[in-house]
C-alpha positions in Angstrom: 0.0 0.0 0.0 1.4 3.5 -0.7 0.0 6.9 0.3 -1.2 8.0 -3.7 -2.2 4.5 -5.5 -0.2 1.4 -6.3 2.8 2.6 -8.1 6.0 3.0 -6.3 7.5 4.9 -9.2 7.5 8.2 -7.3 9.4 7.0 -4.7 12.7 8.2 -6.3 14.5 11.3 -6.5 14.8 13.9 -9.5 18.6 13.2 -10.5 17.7 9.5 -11.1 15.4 10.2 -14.4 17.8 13.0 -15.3 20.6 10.5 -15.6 18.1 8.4 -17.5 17.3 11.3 -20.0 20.8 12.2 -20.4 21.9 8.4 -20.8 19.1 7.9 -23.3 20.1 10.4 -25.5 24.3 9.8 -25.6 23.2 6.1 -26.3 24.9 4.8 -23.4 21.3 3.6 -21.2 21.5 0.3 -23.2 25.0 -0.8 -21.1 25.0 -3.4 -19.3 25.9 -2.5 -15.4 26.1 -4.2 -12.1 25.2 -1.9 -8.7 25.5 -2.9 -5.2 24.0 -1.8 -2.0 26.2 -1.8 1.1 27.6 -0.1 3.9 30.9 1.8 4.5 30.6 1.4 8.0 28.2 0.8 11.1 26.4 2.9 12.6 26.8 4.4 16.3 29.6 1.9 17.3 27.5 -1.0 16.2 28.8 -4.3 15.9 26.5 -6.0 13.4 24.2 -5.0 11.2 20.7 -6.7 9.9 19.2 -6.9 6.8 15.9 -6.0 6.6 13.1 -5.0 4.5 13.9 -7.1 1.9 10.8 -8.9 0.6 9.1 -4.9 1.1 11.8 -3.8 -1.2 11.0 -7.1 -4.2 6.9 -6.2 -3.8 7.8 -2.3 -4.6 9.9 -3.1 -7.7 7.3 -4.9 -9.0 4.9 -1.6 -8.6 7.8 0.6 -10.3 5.5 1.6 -12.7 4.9 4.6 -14.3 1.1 5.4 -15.4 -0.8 8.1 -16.7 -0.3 10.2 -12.9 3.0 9.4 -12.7 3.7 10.4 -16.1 2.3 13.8 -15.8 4.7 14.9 -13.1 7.9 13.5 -14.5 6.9 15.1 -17.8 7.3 19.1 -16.5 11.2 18.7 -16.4 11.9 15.6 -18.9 11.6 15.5 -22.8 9.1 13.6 -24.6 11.2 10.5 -25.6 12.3 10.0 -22.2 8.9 10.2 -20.9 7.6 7.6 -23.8 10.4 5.5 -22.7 9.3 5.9 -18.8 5.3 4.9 -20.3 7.4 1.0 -21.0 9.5 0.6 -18.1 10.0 -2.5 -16.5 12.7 -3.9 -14.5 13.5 -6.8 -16.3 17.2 -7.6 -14.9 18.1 -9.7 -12.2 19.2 -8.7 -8.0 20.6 -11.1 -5.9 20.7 -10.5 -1.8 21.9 -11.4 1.3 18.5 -13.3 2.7 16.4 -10.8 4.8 17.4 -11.6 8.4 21.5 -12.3 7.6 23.8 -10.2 9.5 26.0 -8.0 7.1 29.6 -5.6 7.7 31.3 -2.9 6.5 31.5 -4.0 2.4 29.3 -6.3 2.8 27.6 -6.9 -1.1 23.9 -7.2 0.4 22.0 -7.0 -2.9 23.7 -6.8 -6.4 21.3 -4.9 -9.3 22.2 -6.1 -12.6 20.5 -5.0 -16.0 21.0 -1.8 -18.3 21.9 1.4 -16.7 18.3 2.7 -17.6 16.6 0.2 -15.6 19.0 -0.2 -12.9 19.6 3.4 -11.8 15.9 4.2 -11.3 15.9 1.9 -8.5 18.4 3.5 -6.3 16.6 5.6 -4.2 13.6 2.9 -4.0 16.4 0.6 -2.6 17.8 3.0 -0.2 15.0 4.5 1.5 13.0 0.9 2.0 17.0 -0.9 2.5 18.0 1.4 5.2 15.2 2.4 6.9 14.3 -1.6 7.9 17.8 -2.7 8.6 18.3 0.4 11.1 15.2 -0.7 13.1 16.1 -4.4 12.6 19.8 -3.8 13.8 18.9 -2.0 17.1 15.7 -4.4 17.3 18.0 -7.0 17.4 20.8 -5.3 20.0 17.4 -5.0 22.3 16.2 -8.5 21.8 19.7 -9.6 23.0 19.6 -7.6 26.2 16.6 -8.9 27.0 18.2 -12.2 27.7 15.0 -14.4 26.0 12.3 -12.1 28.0 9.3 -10.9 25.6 9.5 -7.1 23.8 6.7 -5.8 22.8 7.2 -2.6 19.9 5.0 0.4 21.0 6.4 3.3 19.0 4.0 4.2 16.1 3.2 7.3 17.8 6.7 8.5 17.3 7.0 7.3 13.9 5.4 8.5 10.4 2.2 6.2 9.8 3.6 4.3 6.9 6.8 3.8 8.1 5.5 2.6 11.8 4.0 -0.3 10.2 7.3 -1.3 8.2 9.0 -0.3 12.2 6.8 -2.9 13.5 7.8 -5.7 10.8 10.7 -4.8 11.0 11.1 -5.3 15.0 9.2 -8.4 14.6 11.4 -10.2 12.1 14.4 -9.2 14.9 12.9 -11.0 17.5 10.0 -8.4 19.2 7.2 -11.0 20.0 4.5 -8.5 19.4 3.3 -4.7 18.2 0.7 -2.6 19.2 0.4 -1.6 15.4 -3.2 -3.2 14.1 -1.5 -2.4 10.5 1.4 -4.5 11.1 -1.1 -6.9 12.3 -3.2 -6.6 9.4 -0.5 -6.7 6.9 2.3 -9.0 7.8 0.4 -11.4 10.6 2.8 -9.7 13.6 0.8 -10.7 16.6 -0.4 -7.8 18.5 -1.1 -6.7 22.1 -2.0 -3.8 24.0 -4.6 -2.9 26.2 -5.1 0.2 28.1 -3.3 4.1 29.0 -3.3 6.2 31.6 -6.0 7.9 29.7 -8.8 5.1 30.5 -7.5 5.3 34.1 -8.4 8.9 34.3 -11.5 8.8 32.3 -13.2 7.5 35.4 -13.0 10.4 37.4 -15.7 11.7 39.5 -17.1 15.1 41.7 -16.0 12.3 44.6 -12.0 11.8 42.9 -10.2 9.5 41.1 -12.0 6.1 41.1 -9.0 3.8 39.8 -10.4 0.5 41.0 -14.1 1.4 38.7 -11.0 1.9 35.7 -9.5 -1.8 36.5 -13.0 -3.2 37.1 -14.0 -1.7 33.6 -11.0 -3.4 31.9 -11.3 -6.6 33.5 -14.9 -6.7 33.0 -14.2 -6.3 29.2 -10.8 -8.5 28.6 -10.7 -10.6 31.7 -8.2 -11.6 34.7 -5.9 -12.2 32.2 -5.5 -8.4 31.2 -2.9 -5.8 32.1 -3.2 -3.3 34.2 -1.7 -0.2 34.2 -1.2 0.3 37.8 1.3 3.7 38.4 -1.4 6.4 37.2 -1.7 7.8 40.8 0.3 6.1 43.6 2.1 2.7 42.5 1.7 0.9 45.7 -2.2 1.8 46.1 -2.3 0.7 42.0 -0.9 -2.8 42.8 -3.3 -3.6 45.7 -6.3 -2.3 44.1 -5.4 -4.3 40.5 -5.4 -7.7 42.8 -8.1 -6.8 44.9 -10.2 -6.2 41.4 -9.0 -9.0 39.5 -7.6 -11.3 41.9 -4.5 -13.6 41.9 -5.0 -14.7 38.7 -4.4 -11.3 37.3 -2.4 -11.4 34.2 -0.3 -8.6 34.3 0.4 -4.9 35.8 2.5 -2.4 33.9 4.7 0.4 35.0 5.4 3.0 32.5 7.1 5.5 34.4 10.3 6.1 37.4 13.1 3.9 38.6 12.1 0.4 36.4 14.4 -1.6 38.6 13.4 -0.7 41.9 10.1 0.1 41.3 10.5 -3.2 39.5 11.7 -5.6 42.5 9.6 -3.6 45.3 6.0 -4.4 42.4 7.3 -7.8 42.6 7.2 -8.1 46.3 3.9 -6.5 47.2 2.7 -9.1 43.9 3.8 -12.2 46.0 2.8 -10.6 49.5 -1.1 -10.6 47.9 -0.7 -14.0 46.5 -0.4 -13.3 42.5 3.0 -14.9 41.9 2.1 -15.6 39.0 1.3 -12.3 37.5 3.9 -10.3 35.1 5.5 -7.1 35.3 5.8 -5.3 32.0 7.3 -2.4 31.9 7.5 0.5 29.1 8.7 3.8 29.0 12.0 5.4 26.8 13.7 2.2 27.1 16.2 1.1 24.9 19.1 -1.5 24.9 21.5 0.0 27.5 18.1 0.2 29.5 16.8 -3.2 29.1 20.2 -4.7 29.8 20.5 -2.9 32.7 17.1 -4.2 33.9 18.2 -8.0 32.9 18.5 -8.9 37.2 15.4 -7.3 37.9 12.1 -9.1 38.0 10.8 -8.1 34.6 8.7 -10.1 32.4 7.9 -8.1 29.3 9.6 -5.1 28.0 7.4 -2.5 26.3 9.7 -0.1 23.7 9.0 2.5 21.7 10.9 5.8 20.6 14.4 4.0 20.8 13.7 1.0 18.5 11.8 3.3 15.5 13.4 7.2 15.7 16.8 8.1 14.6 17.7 8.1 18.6 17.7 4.4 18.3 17.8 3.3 15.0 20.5 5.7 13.6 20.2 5.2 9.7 22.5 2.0 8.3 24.0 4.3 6.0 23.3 2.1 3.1 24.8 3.0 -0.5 23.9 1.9 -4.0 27.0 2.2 -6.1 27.9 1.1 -10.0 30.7 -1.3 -9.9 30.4 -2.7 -13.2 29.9 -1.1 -17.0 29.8 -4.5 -19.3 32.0 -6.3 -18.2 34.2 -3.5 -16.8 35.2 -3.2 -13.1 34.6 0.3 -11.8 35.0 2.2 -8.6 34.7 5.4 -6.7 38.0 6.5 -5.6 37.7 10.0 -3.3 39.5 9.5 -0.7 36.7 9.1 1.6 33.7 7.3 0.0 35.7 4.6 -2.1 34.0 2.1 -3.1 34.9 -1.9 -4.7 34.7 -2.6 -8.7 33.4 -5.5 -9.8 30.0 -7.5 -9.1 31.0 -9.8 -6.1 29.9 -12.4 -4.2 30.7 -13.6 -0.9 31.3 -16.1 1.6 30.6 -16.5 5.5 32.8 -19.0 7.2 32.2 -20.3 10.9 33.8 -23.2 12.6 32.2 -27.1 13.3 30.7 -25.6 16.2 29.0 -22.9 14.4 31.0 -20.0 15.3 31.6 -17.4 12.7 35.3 -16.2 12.0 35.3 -14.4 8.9 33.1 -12.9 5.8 35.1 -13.3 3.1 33.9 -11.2 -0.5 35.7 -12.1 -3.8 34.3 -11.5 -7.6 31.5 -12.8 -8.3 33.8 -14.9 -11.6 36.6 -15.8 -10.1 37.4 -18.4 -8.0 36.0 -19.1 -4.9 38.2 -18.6 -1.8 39.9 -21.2 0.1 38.1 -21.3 3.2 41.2 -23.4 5.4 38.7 -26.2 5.9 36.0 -23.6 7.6 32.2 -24.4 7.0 31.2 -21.7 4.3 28.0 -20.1 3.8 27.1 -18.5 0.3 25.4 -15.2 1.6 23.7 -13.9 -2.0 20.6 -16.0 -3.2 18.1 -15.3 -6.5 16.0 -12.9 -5.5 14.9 -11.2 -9.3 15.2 -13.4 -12.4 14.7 -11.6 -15.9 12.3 -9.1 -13.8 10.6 -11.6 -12.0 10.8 -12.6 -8.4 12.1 -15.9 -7.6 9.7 -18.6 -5.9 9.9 -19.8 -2.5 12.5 -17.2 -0.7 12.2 -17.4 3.2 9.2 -15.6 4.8 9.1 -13.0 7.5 9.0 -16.1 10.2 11.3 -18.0 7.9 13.6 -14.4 8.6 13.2 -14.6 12.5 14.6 -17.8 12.1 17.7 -16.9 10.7 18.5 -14.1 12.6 18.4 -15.6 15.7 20.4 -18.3 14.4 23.0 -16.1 13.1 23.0 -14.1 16.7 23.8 -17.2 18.2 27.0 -17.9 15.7 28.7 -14.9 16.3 31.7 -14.7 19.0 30.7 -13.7 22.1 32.6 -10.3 21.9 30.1 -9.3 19.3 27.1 -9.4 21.1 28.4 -7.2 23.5 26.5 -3.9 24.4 29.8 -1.4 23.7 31.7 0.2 21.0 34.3 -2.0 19.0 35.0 -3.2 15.7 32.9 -5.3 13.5 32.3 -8.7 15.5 34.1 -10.6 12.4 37.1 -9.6 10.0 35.5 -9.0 6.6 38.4 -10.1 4.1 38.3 -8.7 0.3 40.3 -11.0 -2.3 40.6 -10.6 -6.4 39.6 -7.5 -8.3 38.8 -5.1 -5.7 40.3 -2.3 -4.1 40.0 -1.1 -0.2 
């Protein structure tokens, strides 16, 4: 779904169809080139990055499509022939990519466009904004999901984010590991389970001449979702919130949330006063500007379920994965960027990730994609690009969204211990560049 119709053809910026026009008319659209999207470095001392957004990305190419609406705004700045020519387009070259849910590194080759310049270069920006956008949320998603140590996160942040892009937030968090959103358009759209239940507001809402009247609140919201519901209990005083959720639901309560103060001792002292009343079993979520340095710091406290928001969708949190789409091959042709400090590797490459028997990964290792493949020292290797685009189509059968939760937290697992860490370092594997390319 996009904001005016089906076509994604908008999506782009001006200098991409200016190229075109300008290629188109010095006859040199028609060569064949290779691009690649990847990243110089990582973001905000990150260790890892994730690949996200992938299968979003594949849907919008196949909606790059320029109709009568389209045409009319592209037309006040291009000519006629270029505009005839935009009236025709369809990708009809091929991408590989890392599979959405793979980790990726500075160089890392995470999708390779190949097809005429024409077709290719329209695509950039498309790439970009869906490529970078995802795999931000994803990589800090996934730093949280870690912290956690196994405990349940819940995404909460649409409010902080622009509509469309919340729900791709929420997809996004999911595929990282978040068990659940509070986005019903997430829900709706990709099957991410959802959960939520009441705010301060509803607590509030039953206020009377007489006061606040938070037990009529908690009887209202037990009355509608049952004992097994949340309840928000730190609108007035905490300690008053906690005895009057159990005294209106009872033992069996499912759940009270904090959303606000000290989470860990506030934490520990709800946890307490819960067992003193007899409703051990009931879960402490908690919510409120969390993010991973908070949730890890939270790990010895009794919390059940994390609640996260700004952190895990805003820039705060999810600082862009600074993404680039670069030309490194005119038919046949190696070529690179060489200013000093955005240089970039010629050649269409693939790569290699290689981990010990006991799964361990050691080492990424990107050579051209027609030369030989690497010696891997007797390593276990991994081929990291798969089909994704065949002659314009997409390929059958690549992994789904759960398929992509899957692999990520498989790949999690593989990497050193040191890489997992919470703290500023260097990538948590070597990335090792052999053949035609140039660092």
């Amino acid at each position: 779904m996009t904001p005016h119709g089906d076509s994604t053809a908008l999506f782009t910026d001006q200098y991409e169809l200016t190229m075109l026009a300008a290629a188109l008319a010095d006859g040199t659209a028609a060569r064949q080139c290779s691009f690649e999207v990847f990243a110089r470095a990582l973001p905000g001392g990150r260790r890892y990055g994730v690949v996200a957004g992938t299968q979003r990305l594949l849907e919008a190419i196949t909606r790059f499509r320029f109709g009568d609406d389209e045409l009319a705004v592209v037309a006040k700045f291009l000519d006629e022939s270029t505009v005839r020519w935009l009236a025709d387009y369809r990708f009809t070259g091929d991408i590989d990519g890392y599979r959405e849910g793979d980790l990726y590194f500075p160089g890392s080759p995470i999708l390779s466009v190949r097809g005429s310049f024409a077709e290719c270069v329209l695509l950039e920006t498309l790439t970009l904004s869906i490529l970078n956008h995802d795999s931000a949320i994803a990589s800090a998603a996934a730093r949280m999901v870690s912290a956690s140590a196994g405990r349940p996160m819940i995404e909460m942040g649409s409010r902080r984010a622009h509509e469309v892009s919340a729900v791709a937030a929420s997809r996004a968090a999911y595929l990282a590991g978040f068990a659940h959103t509070s986005n019903l358009e997430a829900v709706r759209r990709y099957n991410v389970p959802g959960a939520g239940t009441s705010a301060h507001a509803f607590t509030l809402l039953h206020t009377t001449t007489s006061g606040p009247d938070e037990a009529a609140a908690f009887r209202a919201q037990v009355a509608s979702l049952g004992v097994g519901t949340t309840l928000l209990v730190d609108t007035y005083d905490i300690t008053d919130g906690v005895n009057t959720a159990v005294a209106v639901a009872g033992t069996g309560l499912g759940g009270v949330r904090i959303d606000s103060g000290d989470l860990g001792v506030l934490a520990g002292q709800v946890r307490r006063q819960l067992d003193d009343l007899g409703a051990t079993s009931t879960k402490i979520v908690v919510s409120g500007d969390l993010d991973e340095y908070a949730v890890a710091a939270l790990r010895a406290e009794p919390v059940d379920v994390y609640g996260v928001g700004t952190s895990v969708v805003t820039g705060s949190g999810a600082p862009t994965a600074g993404m680039v789409y670069k030309l490194v091959e005119v038919d046949g042709i190696p070529v690179e960027k060489r200013s000093a400090n955005k240089v970039s590797r010629g050649g269409t490459k693939r790569s290699l990730r290689l981990a010990r028997a006991t799964g361990t990964v050691v080492e990424e290792v990107v050579y051209p994609a027609l030369g030989p493949v690497p010696d891997t020292g007797g390593l276990d290797a991994r081929e990291l690009l798969i089909p994704l685009i065949r002659g314009g189509a997409v390929v059958d059968g690549l992994p789904t969204l759960e398929d992509s939760r899957t692999l990520l937290a498989g790949a999690l697992v593989s990497l050193p211990w040191e890489g997992l860490k919470l703290s500023r370092g260097e990538p948590a594997i070597p990335m090792r560049f052999t053949g035609r390319t140039q660092s």
